[in-house]
Residue frames relative to the residue before (quaternion, step in Angstrom):
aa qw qx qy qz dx dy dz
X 1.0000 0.0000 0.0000 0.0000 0.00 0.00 0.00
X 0.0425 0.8559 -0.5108 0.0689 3.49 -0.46 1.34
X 0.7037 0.4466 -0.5044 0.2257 3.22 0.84 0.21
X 0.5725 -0.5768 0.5511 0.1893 3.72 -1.51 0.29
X 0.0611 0.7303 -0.6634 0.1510 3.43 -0.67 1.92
X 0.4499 -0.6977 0.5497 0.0934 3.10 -0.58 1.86
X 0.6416 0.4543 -0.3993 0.4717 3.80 0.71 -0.57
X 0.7790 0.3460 -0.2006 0.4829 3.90 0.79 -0.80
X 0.7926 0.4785 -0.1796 0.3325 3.37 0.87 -0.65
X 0.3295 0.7643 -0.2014 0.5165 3.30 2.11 -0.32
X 0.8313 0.2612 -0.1577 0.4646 3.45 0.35 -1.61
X 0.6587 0.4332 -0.3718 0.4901 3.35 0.99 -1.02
X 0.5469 0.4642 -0.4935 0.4919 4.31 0.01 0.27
X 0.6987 0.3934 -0.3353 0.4946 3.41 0.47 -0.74
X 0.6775 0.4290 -0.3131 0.5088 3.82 0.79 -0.72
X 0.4869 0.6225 -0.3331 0.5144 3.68 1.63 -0.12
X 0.6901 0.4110 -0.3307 0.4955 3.25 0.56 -1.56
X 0.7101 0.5011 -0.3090 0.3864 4.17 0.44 -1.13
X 0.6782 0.4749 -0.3571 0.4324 3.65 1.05 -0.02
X 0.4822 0.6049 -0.2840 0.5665 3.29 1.70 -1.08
X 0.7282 0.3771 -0.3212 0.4736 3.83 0.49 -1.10
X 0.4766 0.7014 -0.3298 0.4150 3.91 1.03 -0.62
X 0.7045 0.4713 -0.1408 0.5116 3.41 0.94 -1.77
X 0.6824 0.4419 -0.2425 0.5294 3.71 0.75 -1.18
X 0.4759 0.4332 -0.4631 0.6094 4.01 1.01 -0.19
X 0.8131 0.2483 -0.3579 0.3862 3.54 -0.62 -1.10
X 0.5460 0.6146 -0.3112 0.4767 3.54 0.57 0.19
X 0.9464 -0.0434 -0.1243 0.2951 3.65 1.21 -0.64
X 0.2252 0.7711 -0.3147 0.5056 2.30 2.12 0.77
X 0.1693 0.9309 -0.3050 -0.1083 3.36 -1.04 0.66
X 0.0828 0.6189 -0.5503 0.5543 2.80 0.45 2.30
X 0.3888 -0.4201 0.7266 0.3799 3.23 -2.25 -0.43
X 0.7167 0.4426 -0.4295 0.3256 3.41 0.34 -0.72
X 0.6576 0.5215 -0.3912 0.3776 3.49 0.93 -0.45
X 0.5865 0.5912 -0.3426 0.4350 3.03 0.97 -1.20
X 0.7385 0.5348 -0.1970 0.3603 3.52 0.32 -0.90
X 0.4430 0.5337 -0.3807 0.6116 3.55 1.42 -0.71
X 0.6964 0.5697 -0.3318 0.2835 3.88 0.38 -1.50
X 0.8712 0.2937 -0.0469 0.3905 2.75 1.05 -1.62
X 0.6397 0.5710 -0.3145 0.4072 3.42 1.50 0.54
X 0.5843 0.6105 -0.1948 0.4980 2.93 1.80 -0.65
X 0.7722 0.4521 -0.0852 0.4382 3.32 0.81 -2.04
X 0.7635 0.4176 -0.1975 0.4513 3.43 1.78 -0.43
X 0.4489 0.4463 -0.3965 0.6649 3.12 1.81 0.57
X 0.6860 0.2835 -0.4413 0.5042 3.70 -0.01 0.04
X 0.5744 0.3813 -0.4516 0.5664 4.11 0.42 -0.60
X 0.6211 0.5641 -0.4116 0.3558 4.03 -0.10 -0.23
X 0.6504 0.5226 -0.1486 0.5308 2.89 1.42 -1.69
X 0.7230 0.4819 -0.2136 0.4467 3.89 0.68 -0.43
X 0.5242 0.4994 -0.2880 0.6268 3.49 1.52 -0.64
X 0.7163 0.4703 -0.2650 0.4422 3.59 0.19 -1.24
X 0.7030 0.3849 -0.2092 0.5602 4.00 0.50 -1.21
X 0.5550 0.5830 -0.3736 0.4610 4.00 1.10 0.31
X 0.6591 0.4182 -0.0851 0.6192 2.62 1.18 -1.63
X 0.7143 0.4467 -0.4177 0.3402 3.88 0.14 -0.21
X 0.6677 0.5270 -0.2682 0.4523 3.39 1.79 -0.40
X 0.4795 0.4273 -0.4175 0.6428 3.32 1.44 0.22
X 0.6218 0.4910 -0.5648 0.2310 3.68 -0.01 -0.04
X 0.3022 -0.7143 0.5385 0.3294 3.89 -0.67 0.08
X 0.7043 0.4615 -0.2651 0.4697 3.67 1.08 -1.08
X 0.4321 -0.7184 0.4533 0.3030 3.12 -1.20 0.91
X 0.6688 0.5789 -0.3442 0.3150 3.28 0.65 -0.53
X 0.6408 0.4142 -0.3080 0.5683 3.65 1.37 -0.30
X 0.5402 0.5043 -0.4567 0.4952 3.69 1.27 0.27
X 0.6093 0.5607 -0.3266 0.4557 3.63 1.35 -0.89
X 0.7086 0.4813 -0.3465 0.3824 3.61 0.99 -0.73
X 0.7682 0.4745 -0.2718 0.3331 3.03 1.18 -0.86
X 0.3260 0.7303 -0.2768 0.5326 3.20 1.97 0.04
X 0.7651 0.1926 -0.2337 0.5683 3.61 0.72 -0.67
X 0.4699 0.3192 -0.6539 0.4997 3.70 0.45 0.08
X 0.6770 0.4114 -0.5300 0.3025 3.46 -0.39 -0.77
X 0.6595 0.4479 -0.4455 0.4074 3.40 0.12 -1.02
X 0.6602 0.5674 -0.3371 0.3584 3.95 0.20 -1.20
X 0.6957 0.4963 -0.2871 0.4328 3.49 1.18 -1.34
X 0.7430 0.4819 -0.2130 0.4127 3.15 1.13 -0.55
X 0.6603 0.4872 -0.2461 0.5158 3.26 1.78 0.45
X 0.6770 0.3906 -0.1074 0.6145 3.07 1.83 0.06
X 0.5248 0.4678 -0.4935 0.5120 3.52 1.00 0.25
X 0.7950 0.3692 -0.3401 0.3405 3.33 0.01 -0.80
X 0.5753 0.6050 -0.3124 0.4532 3.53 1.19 -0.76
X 0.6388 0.4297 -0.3723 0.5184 3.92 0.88 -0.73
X 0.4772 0.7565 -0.2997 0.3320 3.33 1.15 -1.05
X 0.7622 0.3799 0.0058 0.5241 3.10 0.88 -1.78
X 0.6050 0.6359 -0.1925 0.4388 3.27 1.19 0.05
X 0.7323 0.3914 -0.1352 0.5406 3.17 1.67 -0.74
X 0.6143 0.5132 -0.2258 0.5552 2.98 1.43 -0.64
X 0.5759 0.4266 -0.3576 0.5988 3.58 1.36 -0.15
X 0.6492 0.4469 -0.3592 0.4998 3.86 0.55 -0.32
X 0.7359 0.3926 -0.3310 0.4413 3.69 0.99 -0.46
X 0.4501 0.5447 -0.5232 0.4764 3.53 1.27 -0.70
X 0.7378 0.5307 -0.2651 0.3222 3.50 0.33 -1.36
X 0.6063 0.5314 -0.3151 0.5007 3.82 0.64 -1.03
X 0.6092 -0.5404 0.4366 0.3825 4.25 0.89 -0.72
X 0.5231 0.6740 -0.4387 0.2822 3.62 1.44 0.18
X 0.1999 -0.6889 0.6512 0.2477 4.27 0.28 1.15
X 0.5202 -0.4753 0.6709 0.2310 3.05 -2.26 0.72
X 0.3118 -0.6343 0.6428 0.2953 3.62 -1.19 0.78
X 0.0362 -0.7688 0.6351 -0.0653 3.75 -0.71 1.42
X 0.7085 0.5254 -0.1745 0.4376 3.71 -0.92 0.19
X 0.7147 -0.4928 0.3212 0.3785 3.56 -1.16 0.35
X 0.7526 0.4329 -0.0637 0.4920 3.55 -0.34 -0.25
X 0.7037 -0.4850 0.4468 0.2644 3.17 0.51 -0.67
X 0.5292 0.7831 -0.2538 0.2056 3.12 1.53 -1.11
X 0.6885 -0.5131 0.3655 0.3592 3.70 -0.77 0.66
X 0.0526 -0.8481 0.4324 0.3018 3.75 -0.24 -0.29
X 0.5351 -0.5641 0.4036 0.4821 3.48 -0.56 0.07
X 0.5421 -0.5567 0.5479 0.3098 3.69 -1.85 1.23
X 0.2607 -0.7131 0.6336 0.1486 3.87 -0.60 1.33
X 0.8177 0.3529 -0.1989 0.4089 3.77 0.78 -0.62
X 0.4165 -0.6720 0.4612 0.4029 3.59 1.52 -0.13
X 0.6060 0.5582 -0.4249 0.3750 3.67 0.19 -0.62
X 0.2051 0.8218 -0.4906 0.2047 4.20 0.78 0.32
X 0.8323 -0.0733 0.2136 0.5062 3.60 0.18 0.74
X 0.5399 0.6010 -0.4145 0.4188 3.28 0.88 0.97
X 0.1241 0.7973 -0.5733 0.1425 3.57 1.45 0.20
X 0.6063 0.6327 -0.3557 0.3249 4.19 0.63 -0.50
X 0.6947 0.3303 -0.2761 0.5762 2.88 0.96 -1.42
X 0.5775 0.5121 -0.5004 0.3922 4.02 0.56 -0.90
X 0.6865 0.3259 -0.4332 0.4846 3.77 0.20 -1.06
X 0.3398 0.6472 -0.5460 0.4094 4.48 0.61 0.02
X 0.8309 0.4726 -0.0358 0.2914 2.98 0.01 -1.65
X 0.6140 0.3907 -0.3536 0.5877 3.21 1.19 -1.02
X 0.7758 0.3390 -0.3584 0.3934 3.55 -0.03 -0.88
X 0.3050 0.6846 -0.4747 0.4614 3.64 0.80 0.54
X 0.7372 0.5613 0.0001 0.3761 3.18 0.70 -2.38
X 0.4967 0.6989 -0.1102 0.5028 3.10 1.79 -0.81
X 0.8137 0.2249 -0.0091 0.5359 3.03 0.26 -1.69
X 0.4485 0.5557 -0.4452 0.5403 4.13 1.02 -0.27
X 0.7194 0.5468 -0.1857 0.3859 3.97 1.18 -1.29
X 0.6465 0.4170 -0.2464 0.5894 2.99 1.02 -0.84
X 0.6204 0.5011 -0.5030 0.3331 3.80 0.57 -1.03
X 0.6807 0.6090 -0.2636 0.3102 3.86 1.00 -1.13
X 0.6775 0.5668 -0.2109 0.4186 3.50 1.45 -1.07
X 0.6865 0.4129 -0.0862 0.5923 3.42 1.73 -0.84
């Protein structure tokens, strides 16, 4: 297959180049939290460039409609799991490397490794809920 559609082939390189940069983040970054910015961000927009390539080469609408909603879903759920892990690690005791060197940074929110007392609280919140509904 040699020929060259600028309408299909355009987005998907660029959605190449943003996965290729994704891989080379999680690769030198050095944290989870970076890594995860790298790979949640840079792989939801490369996704988003592969997919809108590929949706202009479809002819049927209905495989443009599907791929429309993975896209749409992927783009509602990367960033949200993203944020999820990185909220379960802040929480578990995992410091962000901040600063020159590497150096630890200080906890801006106190809440370092307390996932006990948070998971305390919620199930507190729980039962304070339930006590009101019943």
């Amino acid at each position: 297959m040699a020929d060259f559609s600028p309408l299909r082939d355009i987005p998907i390189l660029i959605g190449a180049f943003f996965v290729l940069t994704a891989a080379i983040g999680l690769v030198r970054f050095p944290d989870l939290y970076a890594r995860l910015h790298a790979s949640s961000k840079l792989v939801t927009l490369g996704s988003a460039g592969i997919f809108l390539g590929a949706a202009l080469e479809l002819t049927d609408a209905a495989a443009f409609t599907r791929l429309a909603a993975v896209l749409l879903f992927h783009f509602l759920t990367t960033p949200l799991t993203a944020h999820l892990i990185a909220q379960a690690a802040y929480l578990r005791g995992l410091p962000p490397l901040l600063g020159e060197g590497g150096k630890r940074g200080l906890d801006e929110w106190g809440a370092l490794g307390q996932a006990g007392q948070v998971a305390h609280a919620d199930r507190e919140a729980q039962r304070a809920m339930t006590a009101e509904d019943g």
